[in-house]
PAZAPA-4460 file (N, C-alpha, C; in steps of 0.05 Angstrom, whole numbers, plus 32768, in hexadecimal, padded with zeros to 4 digits):
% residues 255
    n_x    n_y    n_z   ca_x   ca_y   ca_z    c_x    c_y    c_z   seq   type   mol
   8011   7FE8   8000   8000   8000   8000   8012   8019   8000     1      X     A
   800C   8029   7FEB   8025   8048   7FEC   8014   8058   7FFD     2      X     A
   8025   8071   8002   8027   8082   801D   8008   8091   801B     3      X     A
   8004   80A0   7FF2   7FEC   80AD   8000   7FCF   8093   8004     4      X     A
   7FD1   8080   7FF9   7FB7   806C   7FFD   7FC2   806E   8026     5      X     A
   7FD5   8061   802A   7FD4   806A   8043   7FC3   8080   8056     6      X     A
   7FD0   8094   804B   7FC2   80AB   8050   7FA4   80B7   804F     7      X     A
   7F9E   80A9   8041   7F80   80B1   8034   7F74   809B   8056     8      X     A
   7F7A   808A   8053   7F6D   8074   805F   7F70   807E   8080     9      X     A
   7F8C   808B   808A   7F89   809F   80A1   7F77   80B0   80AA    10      X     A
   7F7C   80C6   8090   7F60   80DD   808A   7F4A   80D2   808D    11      X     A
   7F3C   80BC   808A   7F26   80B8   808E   7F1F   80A9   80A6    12      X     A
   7F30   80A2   80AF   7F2B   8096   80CA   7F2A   80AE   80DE    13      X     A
   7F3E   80C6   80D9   7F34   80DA   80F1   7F20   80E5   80EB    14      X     A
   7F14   80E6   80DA   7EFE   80EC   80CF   7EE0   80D9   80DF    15      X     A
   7EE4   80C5   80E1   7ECE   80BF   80ED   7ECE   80BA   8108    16      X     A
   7EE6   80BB   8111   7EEA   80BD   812A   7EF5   80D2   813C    17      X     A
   7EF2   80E1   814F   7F03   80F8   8161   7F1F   80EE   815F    18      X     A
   7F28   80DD   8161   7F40   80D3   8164   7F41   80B4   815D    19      X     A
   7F5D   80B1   8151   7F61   809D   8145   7F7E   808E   8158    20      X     A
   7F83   8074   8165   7F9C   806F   8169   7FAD   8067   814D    21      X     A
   7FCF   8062   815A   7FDB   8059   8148   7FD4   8036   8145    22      X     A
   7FCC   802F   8155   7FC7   800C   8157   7FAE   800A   814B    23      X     A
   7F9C   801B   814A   7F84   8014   813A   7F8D   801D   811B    24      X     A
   7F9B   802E   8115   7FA7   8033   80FC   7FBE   801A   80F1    25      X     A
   7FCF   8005   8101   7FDA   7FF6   80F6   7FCC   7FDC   80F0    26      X     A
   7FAC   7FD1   8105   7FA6   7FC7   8100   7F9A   7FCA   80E5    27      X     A
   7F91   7FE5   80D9   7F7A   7FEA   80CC   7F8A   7FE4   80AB    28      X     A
   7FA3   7FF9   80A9   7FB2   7FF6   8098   7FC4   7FDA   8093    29      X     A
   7FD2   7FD2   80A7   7FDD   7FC2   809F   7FFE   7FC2   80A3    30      X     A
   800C   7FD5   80A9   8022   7FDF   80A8   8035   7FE9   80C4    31      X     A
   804D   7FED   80C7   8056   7FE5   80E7   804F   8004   80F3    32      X     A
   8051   8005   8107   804E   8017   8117   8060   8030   8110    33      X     A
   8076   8024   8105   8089   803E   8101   807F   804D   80EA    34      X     A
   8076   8040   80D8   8073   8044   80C4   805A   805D   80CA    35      X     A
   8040   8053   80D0   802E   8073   80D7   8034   807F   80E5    36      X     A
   8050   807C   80FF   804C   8097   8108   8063   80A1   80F2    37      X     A
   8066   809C   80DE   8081   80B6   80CD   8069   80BC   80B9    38      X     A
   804F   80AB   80B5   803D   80B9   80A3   802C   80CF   80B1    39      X     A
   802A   80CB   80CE   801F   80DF   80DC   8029   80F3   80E0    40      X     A
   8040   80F4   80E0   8059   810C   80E4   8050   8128   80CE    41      X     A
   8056   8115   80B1   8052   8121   809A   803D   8129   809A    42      X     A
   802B   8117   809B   800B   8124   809E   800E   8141   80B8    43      X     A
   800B   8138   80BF   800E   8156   80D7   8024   816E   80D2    44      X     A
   8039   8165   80C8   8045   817F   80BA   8032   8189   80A6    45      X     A
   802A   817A   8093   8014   8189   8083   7FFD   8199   808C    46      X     A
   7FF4   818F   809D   7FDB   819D   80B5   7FC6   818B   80A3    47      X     A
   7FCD   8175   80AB   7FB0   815F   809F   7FA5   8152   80B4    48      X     A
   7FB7   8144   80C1   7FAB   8142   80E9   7FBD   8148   8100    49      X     A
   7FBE   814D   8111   7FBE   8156   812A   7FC9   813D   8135    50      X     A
   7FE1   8137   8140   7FE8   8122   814D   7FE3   811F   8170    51      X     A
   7FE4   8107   817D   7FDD   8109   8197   7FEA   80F2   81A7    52      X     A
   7FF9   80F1   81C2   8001   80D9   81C6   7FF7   80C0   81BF    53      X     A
   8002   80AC   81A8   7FEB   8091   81A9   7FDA   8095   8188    54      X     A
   7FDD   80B6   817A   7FD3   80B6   816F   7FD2   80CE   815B    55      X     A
   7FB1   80CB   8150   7FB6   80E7   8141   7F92   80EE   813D    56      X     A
   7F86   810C   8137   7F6D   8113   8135   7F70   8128   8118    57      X     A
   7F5A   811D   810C   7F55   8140   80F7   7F5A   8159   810C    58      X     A
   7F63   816C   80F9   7F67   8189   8104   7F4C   8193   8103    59      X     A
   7F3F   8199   8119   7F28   81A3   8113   7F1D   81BF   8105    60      X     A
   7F0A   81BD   80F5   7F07   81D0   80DC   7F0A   81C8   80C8    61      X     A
   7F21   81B5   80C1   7F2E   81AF   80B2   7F16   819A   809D    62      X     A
   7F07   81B2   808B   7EF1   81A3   8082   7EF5   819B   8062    63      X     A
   7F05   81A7   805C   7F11   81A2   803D   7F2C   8186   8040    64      X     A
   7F28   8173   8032   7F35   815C   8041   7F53   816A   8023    65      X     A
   7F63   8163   802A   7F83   8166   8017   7F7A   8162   8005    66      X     A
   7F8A   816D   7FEC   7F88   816A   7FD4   7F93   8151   7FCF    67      X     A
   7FB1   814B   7FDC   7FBC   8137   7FD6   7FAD   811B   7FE0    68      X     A
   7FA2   811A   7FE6   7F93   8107   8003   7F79   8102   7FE2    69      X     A
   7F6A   811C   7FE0   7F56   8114   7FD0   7F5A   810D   7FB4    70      X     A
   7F6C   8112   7FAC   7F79   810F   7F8B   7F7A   80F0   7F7F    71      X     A
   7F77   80D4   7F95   7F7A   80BB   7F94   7F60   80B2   7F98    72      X     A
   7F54   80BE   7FA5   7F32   80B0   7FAA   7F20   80B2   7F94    73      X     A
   7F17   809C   7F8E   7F0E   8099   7F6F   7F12   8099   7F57    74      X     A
   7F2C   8095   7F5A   7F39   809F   7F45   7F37   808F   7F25    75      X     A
   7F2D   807A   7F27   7F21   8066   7F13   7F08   8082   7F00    76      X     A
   7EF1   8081   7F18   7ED6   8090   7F12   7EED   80AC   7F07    77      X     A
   7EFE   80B9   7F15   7F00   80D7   7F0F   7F07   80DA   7EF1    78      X     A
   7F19   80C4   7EED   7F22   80C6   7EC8   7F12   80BB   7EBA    79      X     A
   7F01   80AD   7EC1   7EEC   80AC   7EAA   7ED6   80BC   7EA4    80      X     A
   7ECF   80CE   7EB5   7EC8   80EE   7EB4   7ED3   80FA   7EAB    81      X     A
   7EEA   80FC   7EB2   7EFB   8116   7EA3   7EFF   8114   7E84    82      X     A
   7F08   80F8   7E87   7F0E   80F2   7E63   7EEE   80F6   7E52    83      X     A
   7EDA   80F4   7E5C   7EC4   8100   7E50   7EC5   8128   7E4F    84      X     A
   7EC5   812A   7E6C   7ECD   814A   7E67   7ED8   8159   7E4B    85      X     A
   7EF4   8146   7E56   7F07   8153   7E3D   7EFE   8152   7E27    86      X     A
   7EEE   813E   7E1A   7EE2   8139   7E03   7ECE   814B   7DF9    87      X     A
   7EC6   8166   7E0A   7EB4   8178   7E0A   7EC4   8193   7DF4    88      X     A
   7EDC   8194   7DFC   7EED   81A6   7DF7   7EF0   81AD   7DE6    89      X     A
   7EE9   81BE   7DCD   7EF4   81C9   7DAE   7F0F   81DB   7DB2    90      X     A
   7F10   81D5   7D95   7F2F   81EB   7D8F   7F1E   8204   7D8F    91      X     A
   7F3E   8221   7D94   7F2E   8232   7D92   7F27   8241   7DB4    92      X     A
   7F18   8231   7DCA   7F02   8234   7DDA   7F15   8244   7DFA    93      X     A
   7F02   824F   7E06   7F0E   825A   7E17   7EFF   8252   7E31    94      X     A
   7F0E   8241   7E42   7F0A   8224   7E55   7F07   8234   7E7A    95      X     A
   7EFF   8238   7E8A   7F01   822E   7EA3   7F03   821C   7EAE    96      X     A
   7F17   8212   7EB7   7F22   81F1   7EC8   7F22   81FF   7EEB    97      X     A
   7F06   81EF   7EF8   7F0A   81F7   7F0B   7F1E   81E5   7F22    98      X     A
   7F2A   81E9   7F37   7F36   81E0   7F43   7F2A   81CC   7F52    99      X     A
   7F31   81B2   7F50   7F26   8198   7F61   7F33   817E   7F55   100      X     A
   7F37   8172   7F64   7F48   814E   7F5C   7F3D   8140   7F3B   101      X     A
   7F1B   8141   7F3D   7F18   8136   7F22   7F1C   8149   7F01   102      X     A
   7F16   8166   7F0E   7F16   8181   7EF4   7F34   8178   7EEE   103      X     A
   7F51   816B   7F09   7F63   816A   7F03   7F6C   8156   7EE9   104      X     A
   7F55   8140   7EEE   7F60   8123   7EE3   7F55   812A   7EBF   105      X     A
   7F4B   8142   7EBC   7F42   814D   7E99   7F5E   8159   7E90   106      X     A
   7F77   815A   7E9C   7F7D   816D   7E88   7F8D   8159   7E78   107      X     A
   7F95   8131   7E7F   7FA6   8128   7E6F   7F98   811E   7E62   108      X     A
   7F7D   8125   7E57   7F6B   811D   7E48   7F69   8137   7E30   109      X     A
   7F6C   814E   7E2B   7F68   8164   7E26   7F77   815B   7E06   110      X     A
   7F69   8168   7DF4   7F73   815E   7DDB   7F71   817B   7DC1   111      X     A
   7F59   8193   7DCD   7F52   81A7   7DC3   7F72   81B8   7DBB   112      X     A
   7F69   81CA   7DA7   7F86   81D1   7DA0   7F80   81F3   7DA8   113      X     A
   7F98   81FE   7DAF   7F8F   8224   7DA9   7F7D   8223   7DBF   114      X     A
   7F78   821D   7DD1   7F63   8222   7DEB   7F71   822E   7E02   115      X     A
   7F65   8243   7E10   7F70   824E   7E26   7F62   8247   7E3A   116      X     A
   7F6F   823C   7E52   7F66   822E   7E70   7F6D   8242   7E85   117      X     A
   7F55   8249   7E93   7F53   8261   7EA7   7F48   824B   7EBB   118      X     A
   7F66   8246   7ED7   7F5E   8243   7EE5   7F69   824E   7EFF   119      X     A
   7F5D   8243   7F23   7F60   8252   7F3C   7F6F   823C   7F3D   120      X     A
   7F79   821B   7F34   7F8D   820C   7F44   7F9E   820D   7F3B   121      X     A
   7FAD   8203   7F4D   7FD7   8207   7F50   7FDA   81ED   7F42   122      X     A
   7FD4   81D7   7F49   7FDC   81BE   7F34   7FD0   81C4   7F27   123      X     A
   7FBC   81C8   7F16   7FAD   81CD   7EF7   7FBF   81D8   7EED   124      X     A
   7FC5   81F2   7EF0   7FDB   8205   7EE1   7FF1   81FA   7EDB   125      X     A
   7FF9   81E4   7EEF   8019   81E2   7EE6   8014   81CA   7ED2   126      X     A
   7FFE   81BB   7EDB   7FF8   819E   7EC4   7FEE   81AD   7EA5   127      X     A
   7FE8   81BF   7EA7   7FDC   81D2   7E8E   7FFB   81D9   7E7E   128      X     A
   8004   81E2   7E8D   801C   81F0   7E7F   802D   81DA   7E77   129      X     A
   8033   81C6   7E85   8044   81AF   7E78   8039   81A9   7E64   130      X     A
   8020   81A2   7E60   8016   81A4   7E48   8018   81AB   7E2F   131      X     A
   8020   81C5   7E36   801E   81E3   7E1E   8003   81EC   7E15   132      X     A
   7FF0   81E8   7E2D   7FD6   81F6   7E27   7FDC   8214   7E35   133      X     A
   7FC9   822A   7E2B   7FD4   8247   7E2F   7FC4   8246   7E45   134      X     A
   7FCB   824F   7E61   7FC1   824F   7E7D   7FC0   8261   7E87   135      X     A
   7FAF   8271   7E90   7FA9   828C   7EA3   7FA5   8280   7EBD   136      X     A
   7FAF   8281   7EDA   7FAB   827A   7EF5   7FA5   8295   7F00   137      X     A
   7F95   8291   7F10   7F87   82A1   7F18   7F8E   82A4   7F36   138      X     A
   7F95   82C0   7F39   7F9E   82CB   7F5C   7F8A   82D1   7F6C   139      X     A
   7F8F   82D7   7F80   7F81   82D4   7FA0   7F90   82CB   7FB6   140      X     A
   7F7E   82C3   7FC9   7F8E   82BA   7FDC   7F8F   829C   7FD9   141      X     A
   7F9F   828D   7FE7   7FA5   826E   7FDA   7FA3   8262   7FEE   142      X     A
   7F8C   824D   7FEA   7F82   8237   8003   7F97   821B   7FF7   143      X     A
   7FB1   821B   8011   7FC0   820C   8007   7FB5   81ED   8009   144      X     A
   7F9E   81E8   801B   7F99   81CF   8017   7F8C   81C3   8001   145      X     A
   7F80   81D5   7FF0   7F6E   81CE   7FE2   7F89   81D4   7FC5   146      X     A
   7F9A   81E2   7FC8   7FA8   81EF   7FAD   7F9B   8207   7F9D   147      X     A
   7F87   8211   7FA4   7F7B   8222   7F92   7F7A   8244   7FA6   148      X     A
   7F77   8251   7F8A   7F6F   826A   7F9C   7F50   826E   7F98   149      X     A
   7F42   8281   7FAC   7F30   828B   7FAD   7F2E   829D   7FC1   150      X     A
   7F1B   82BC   7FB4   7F1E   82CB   7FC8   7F03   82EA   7FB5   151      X     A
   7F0E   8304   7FC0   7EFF   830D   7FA9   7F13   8319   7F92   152      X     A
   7F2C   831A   7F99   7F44   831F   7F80   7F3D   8305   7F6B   153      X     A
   7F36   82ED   7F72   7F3A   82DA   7F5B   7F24   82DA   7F4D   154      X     A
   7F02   82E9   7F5C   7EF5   82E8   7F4F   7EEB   82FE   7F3D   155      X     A
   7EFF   8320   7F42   7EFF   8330   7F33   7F12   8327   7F1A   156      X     A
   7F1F   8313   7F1C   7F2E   8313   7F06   7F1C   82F7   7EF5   157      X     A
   7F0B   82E6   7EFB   7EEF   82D3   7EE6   7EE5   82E8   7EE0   158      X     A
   7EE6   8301   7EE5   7EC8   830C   7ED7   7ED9   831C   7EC5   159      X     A
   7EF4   831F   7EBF   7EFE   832C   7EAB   7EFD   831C   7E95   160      X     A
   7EF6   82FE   7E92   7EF5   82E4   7E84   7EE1   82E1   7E7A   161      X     A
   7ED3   82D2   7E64   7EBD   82C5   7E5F   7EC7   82B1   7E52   162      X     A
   7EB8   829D   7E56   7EBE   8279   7E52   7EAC   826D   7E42   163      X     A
   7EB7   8265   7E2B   7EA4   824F   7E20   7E97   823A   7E2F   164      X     A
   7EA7   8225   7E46   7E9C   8216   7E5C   7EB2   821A   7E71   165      X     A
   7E98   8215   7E83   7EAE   8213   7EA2   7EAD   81F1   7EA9   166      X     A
   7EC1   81E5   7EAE   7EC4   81CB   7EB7   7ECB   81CC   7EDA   167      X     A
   7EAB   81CD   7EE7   7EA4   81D7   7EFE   7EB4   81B2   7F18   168      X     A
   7EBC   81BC   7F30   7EBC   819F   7F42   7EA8   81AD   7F55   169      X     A
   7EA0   8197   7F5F   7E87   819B   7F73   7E92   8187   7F8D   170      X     A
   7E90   8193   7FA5   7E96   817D   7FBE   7E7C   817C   7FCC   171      X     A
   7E67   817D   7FC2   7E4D   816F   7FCE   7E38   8173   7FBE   172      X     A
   7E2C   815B   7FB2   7E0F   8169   7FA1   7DF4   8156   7FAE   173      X     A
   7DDD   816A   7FB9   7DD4   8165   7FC7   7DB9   816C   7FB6   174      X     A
   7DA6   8153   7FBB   7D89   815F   7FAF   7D79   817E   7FB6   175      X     A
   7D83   817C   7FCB   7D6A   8195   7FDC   7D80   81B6   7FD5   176      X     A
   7D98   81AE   7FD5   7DA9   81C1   7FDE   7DB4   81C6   7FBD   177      X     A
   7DBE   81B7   7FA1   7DC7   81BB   7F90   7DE5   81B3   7F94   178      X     A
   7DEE   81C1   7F8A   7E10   81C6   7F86   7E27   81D5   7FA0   179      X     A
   7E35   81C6   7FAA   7E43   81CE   7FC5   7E5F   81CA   7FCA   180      X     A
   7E65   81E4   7FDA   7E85   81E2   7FDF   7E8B   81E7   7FF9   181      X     A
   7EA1   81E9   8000   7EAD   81EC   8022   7EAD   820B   8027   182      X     A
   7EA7   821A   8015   7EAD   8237   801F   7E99   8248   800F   183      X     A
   7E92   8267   801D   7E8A   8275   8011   7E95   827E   7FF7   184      X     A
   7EB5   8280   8002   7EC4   828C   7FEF   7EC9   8282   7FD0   185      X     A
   7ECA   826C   7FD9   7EC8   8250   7FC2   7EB2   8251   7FB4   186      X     A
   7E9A   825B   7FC1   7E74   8253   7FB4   7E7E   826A   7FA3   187      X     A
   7E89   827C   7FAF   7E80   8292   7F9B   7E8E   829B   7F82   188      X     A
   7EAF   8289   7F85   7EC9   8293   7F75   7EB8   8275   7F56   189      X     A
   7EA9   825F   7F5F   7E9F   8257   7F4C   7E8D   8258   7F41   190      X     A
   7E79   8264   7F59   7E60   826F   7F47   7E65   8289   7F32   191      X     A
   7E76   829E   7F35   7E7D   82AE   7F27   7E8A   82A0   7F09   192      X     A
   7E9B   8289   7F04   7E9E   8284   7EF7   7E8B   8271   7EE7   193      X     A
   7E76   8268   7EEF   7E67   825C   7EDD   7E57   8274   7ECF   194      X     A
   7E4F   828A   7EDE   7E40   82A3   7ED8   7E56   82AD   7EC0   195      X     A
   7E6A   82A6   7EBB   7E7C   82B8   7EA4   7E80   829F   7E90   196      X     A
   7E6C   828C   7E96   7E75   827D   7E7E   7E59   8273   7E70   197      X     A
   7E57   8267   7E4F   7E46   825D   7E41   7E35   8243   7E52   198      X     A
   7E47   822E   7E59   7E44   821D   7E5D   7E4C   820C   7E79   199      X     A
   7E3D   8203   7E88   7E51   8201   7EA7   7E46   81E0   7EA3   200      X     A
   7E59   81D5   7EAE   7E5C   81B4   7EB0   7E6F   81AF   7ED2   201      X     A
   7E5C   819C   7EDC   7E62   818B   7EF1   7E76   8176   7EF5   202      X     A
   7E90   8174   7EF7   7E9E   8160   7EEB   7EA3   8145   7F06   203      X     A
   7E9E   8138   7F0D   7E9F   8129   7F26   7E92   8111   7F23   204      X     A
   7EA3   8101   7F3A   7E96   80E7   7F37   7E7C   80E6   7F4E   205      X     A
   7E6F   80C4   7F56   7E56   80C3   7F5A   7E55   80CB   7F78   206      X     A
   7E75   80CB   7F89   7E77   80C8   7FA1   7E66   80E6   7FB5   207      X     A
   7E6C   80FA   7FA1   7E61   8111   7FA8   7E43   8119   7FA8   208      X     A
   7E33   8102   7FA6   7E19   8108   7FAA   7E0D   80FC   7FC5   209      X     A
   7DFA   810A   7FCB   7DF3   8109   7FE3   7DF8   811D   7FFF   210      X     A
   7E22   8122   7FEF   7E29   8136   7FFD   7E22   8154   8007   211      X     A
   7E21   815C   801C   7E1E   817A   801E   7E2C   8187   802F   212      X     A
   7E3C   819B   8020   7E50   81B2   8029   7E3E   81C9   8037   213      X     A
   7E53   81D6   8045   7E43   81EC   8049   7E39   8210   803B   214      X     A
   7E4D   820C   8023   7E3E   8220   8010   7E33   8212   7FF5   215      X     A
   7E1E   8220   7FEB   7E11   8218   7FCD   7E1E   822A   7FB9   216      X     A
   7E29   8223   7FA6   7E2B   823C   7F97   7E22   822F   7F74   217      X     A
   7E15   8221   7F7A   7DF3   821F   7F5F   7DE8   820F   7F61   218      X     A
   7DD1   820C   7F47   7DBA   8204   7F56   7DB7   81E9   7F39   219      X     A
   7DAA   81D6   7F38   7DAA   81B5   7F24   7DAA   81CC   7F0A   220      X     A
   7D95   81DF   7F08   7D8F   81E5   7EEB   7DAB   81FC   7EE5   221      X     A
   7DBF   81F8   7EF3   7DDC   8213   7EF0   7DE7   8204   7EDB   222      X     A
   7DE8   81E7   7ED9   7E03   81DC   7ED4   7DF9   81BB   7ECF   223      X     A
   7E03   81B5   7EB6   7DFF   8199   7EA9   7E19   8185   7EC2   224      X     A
   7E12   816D   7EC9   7E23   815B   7EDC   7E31   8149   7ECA   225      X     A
   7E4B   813E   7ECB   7E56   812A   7EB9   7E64   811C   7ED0   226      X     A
   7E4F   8105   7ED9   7E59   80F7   7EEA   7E5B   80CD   7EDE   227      X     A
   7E6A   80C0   7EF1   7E70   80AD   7EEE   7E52   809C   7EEE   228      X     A
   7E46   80A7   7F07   7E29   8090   7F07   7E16   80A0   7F18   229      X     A
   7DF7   80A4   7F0F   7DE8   80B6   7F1C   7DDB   80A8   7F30   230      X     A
   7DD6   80AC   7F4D   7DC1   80A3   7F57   7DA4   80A2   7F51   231      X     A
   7D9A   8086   7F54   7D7C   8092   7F52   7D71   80A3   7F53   232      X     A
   7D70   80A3   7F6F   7D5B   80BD   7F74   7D5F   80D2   7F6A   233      X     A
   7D75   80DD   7F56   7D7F   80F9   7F47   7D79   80FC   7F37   234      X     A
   7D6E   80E2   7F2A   7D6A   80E0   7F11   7D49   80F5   7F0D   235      X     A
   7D35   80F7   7F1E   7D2A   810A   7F1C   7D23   811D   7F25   236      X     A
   7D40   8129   7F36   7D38   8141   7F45   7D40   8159   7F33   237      X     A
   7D45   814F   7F16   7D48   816F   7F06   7D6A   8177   7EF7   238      X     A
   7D78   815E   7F02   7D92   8167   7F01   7D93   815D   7EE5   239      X     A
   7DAC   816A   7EE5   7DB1   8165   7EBE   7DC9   8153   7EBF   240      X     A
   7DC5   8140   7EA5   7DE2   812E   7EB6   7DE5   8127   7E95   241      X     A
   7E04   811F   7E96   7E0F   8106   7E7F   7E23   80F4   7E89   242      X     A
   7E1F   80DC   7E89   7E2A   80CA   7E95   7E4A   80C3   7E7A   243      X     A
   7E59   80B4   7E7B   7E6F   80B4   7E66   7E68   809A   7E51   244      X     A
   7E57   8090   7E56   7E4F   8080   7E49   7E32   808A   7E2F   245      X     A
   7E37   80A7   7E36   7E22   80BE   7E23   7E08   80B4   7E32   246      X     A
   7DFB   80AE   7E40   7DDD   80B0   7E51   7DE1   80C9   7E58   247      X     A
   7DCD   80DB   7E54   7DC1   80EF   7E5F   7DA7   80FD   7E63   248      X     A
   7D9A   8106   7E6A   7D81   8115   7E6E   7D85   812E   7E58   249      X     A
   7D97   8133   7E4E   7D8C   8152   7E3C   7D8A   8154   7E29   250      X     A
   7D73   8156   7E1D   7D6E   8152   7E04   7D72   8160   7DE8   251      X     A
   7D7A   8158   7DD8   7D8E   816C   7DCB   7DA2   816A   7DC6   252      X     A
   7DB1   815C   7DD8   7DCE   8163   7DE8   7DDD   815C   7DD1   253      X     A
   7DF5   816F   7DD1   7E07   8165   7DB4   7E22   8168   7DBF   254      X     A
   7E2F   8151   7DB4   7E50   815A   7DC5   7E63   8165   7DB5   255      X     A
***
């Protein structure tokens, strides 16, 4: 098992628990004792948990889980989304890539030629530019856990932009509630950018339904969903969806 599957599997144990020992972590993982406390170390230099004799707890607040931590979970579902995404893309087009693990897993799929990518994340930009796609990153203040900026500097500078599509991440989509993120700042630095663009798309897999964050920043009829697999019950509360296997609700729809 490598360090971040490790890790992931930590993160979620303080997560459901106030506190986690190291003996319930070696039983759980598998691995010697020395071994998690030097992954706990690291983890806690990062400010991912809070260590304690015997052990270790989430930092409390700490409601946005790591980028690095989230970048491996699902990762089957995330590229087969994305490689649909990317398939959205014309030459020519002028793109919003918002910041999140699966918007991440579209850009080695990206095939459009002459397109300019306007995004708030720190890995997008640098995976953009290795590329040689033309990349505008966008300033503010910088939420290092997440990698991205958001603030109102990042969102005076989306509205200097207009976007053919925004390739939106969502961390909770909830029937009653719509579309959701961990921050005000966040609801609003992406709702602004779907508002400056033609076309706004949901890019995420199925894990994020059900979820609910504590800001909304839109609503089923904002934004078409391109997820891995819909739940029932969503299927008729209004949301717009295309699955990668081309199932969708919109009629018309042309890729």
């Amino acid at each position: 098992m490598n360090k971040q599957h490790r890790w992931n599997i930590i993160a979620e144990l303080c997560q459901k628990k106030d506190q986690v020992s190291v003996d319930e972590m070696v039983e759980m993982i598998g691995v010697s004792p020395a071994t998690i406390r030097r992954d706990l170390q690291e983890m806690e230099d990062m400010r991912i948990i809070s260590r304690y004799h015997g052990g270790a707890r989430i930092i409390p607040y700490q409601d946005e889980l790591h980028m690095l931590l989230r970048s491996e979970t699902n990762i089957r579902q995330k590229r087969e989304v994305a490689r649909y995404a990317a398939s959205l893309l014309h030459d020519n087009q002028m793109i919003y890539l918002d910041a999140g693990t699966t918007t991440y897993e579209i850009i080695p799929f990206i095939k459009a030629k002459n397109i300019t990518v306007v995004t708030p994340g720190i890995r997008h930009a640098l995976e953009l530019a290795r590329k040689e796609i033309a990349t505008i990153v966008l300033g503010g203040p910088l939420r290092a856990e997440s990698e991205l900026t958001a603030g109102r500097t990042t969102v005076e500078q989306i509205k200097d932009h207009h976007f053919d599509l925004a390739l939106m991440a969502a961390n909770g989509i909830h029937d009653n509630n719509g579309f959701t993120t961990f921050s005000e700042t966040i609801a609003l630095t992406k709702n602004t950018a779907m508002t400056q663009s033609k076309l706004s798309y949901i890019v995420t897999d199925s894990s994020k339904f059900y979820m609910l964050q504590p800001a909304v920043f839109a609503k089923f009829d904002d934004a078409i969903v391109i997820c891995d697999d819909l739940p029932e019950s969503f299927r008729n509360s209004g949301i717009r969806y295309i699955l990668p296997d081309g199932e969708n609700n919109i009629s018309g729809f042309i890729r």
